[in-house]
C-alpha positions in Angstrom: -60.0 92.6 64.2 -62.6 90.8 62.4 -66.1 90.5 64.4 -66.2 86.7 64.3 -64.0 84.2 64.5 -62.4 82.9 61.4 -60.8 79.0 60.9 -58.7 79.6 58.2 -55.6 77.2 59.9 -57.2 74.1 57.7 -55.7 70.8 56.5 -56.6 70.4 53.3 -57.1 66.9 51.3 -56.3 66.5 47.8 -57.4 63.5 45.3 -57.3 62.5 42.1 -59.9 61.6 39.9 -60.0 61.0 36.2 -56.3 62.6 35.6 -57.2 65.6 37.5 -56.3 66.6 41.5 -59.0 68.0 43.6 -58.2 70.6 46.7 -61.2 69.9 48.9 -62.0 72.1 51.7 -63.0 70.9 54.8 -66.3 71.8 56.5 -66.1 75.0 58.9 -63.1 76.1 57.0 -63.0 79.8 55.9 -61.3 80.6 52.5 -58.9 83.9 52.4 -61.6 85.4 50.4 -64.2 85.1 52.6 -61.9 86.4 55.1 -61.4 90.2 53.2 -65.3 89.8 52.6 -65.9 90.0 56.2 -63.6 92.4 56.3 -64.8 94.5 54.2 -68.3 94.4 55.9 -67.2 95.1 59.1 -65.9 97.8 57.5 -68.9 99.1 56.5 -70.7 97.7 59.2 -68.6 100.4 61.7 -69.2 103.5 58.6 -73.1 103.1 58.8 -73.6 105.0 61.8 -71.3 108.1 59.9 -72.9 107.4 56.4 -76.0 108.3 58.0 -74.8 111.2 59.8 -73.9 112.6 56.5 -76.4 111.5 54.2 -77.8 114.6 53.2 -74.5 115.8 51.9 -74.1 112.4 50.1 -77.6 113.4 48.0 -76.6 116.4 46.7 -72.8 115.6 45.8 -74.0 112.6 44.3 -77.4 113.8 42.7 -76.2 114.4 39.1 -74.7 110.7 39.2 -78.3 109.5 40.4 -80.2 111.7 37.9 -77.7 110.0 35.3 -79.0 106.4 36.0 -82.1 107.1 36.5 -82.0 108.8 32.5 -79.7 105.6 31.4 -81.9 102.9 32.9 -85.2 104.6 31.3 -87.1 104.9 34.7 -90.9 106.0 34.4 -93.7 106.4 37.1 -95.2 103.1 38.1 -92.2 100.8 37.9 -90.5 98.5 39.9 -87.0 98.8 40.7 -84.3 97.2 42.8 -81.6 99.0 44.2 -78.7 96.6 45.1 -75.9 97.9 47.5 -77.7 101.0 48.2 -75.6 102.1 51.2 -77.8 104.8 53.6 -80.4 105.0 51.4 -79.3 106.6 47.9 -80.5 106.8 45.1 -83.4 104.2 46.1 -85.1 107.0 47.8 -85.2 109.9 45.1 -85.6 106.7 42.7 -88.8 106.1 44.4 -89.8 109.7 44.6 -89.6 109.4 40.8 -91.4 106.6 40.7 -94.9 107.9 42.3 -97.1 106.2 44.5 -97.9 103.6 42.0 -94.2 102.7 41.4 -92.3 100.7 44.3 -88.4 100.5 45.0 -86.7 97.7 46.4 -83.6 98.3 48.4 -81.1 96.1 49.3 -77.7 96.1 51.3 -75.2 93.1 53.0 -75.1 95.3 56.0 -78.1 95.6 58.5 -76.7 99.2 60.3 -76.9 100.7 56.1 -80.2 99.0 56.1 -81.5 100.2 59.0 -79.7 103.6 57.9 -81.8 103.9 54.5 -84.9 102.6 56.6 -84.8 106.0 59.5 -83.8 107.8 56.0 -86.8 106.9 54.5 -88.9 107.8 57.6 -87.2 111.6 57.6 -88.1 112.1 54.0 -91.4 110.6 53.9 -91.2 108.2 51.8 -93.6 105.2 51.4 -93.4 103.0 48.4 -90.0 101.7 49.1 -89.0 98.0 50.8 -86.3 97.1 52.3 -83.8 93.8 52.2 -80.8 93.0 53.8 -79.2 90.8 51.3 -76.0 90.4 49.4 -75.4 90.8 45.5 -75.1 87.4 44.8 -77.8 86.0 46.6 -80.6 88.0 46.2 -84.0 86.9 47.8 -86.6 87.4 45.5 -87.7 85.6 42.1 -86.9 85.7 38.4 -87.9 88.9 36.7 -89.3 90.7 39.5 -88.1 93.8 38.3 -88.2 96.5 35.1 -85.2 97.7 36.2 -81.9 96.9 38.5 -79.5 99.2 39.3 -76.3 99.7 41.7 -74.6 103.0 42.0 -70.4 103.0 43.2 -71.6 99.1 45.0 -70.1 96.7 42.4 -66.7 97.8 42.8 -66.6 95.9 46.4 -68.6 92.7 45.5 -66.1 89.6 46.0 -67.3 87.9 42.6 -68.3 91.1 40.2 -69.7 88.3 37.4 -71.8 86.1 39.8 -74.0 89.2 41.2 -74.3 90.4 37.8 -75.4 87.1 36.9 -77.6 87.2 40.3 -79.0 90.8 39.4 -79.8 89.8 35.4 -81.7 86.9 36.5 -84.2 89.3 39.0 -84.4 91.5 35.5 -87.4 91.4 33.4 -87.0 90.4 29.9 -85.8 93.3 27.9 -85.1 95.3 31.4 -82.0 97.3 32.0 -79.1 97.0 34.4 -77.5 100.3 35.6 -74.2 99.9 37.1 -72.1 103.2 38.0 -68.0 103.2 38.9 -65.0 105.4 40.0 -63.2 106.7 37.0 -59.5 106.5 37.4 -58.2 108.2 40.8 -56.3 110.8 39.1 -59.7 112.4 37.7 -61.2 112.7 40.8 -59.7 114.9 43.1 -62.3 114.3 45.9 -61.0 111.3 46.7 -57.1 111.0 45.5 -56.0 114.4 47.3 -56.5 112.8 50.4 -54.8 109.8 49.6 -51.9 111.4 48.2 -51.8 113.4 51.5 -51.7 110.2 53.6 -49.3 108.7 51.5 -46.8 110.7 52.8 -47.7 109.8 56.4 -48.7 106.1 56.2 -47.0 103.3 54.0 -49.5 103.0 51.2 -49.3 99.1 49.2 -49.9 99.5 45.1 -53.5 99.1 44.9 -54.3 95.3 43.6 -57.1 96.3 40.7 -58.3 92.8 40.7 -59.3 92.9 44.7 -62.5 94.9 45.9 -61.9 98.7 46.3 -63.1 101.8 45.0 -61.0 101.9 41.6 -61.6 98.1 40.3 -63.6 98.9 37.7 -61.7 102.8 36.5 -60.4 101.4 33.2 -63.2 101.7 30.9 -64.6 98.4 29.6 -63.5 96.5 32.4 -66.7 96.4 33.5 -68.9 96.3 30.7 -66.7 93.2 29.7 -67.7 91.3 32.8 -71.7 92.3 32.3 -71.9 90.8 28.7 -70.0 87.8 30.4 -72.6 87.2 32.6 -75.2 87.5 29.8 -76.2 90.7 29.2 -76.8 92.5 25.6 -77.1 96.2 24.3 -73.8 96.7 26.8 -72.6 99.9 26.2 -70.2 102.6 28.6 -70.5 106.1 29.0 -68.3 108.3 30.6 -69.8 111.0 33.1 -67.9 114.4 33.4 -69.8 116.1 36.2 -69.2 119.2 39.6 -69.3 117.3 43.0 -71.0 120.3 44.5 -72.2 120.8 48.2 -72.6 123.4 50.7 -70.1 122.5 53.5 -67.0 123.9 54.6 -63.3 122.7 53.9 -63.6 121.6 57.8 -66.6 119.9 57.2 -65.2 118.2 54.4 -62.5 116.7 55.9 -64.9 115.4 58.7 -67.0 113.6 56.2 -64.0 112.2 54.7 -62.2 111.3 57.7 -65.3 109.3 59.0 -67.1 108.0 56.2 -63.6 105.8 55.0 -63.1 102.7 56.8 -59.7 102.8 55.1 -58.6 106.6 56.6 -60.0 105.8 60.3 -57.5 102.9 60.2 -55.0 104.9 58.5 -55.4 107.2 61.1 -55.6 105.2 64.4 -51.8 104.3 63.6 -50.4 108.0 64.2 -50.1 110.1 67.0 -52.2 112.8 67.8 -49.7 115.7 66.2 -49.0 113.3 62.8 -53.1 113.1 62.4 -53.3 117.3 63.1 -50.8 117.5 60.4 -52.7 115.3 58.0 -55.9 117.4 58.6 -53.8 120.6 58.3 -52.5 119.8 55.0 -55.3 117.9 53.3 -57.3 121.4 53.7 -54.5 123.3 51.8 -54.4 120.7 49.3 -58.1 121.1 48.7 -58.6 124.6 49.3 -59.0 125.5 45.5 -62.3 123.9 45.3 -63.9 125.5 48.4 -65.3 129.2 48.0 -67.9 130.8 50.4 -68.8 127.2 52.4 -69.2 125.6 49.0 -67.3 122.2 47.6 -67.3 122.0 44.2 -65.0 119.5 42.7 -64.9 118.1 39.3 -65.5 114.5 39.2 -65.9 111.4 36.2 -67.8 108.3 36.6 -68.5 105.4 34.4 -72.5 104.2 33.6 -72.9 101.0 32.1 -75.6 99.7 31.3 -77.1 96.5 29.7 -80.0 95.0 28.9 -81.5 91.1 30.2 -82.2 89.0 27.0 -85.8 88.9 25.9 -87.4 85.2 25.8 -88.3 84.0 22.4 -91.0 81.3 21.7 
């Protein structure tokens, strides 16, 4: 159930003009995509309170794809950078520690409990010269060029219109600034994710995965992305593949905890079966990850795709 109340039972008017016939929406009415956008953020909305619970483990799994960007998007001490989509707080926060007290992070999410996530975060690690903005992708508050560098690590994926926030984030670029954007490789590559899946699978009916719709694996195919970045006006655009260990120090039962809670999409998956099915599903998701877990450490291998681009520079 969504958290508002959606008219989507519209009467539509068509008319033609020039040749041409025209759909036109009433007022009030809610479009099907706007519908899975809600969706989707009361989705996240109801894994904040969990993303923060585990947001420690989060910064180490996920440090070598931060330390990645932060190398890609050439970030020095004494910048200014927006972090779009930046979930409970990562990577604006060890972006910022990069940046030193002269630098300043900007950090932005669609969801005020991630905000307010990254914000008590940000208190517990002490950090100062970051601001925070609850905003979407594609309608960012702040000016042109505001910023030397833009970036938006494993968000882009679940944007509803991938080319208009890139458009959005370019345009909040400085001339000649860059624009980091990190993905899923394919699932099959990443058995932190697809082993649990494949587990379900067996459990719950599982629809083929639409790779046009929002979700984690939109953008696996390499230049799928990096197509839709020079699209929206980008140059340099290149791709890079990242081959890296998702490493932390937690148990096999403390895995499955952070994966059972932090997935919008397991919880639901999960609310449908009975109390035996969802001990069996735990039970065998453990066995089918036990290879990567030695003496309370998780150590999968993992890919990711950087791209990254650069805004035009202004001549004359």
């Amino acid at each position: 159930m969504l958290a508002v109340q959606l008219n989507i039972d519209c009467n539509f008017k068509s008319f033609r003009r020039s040749g041409h016939t025209f759909i036109e929406q009433p007022s009030g009415c809610i479009s099907m995509t706007e519908v899975k956008q809600q969706k989707i953020l009361q989705e996240w909305r109801a894994s904040a309170p969990y993303w923060e619970r585990h947001a420690s483990t989060f910064r180490v799994m996920f440090a070598p794809v931060t330390d990645a960007l932060i190398k890609d998007a050439g970030i020095v001490k004494g910048q200014s950078v927006l972090d779009v989509a930046g979930g409970a707080g990562e990577p604006s926060l060890t972006i910022a520690e990069t940046l030193g007290p002269k630098g300043s992070v900007t950090y932005t999410d669609a969801v005020a409990e991630m905000v307010a996530a990254a914000q008590s975060e940000a208190q517990r690690r002490g950090v100062t010269n970051i601001s925070f903005r609850q905003c979407s992708a594609d309608s960012l508050t702040f000016e042109s060029a505001s910023f030397d560098a833009v970036v938006c690590r494993l968000g882009v994926m679940f944007f509803p219109n991938p080319l208009a926030a890139l458009r959005e984030m370019l345009r909040v670029t400085k001339p000649g600034g860059a624009l980091i954007l990190v993905v899923w490789h394919k699932s099959e590559l990443n058995p932190f994710l697809h082993l649990v899946t494949d587990v379900l699978s067996r459990y719950v009916e599982t629809p083929p995965a639409d790779h046009d719709a929002p979700g984690a694996f939109r953008f696996a195919e390499p230049g799928s992305l990096a197509n839709i970045l020079k699209e929206a006006g980008a140059r340099d655009v290149r791709e890079r593949l990242l081959k890296f260990r998702m490493e932390a120090p937690i148990s096999i039962d403390e895995f499955w905890e952070l994966r059972s809670e932090t997935s919008g999409t397991l919880r639901e998956k999960l609310s449908t079966l009975s109390d035996r099915q969802a001990t069996r599903v735990a039970q065998d998701v453990k066995e089918a990850v036990r290879e990567f877990f030695r003496g309370g450490q998780m150590s999968f291998p993992a890919q990711m795709i950087i791209v990254n681009g650069r805004k035009q520079q202004n001549h004359g």
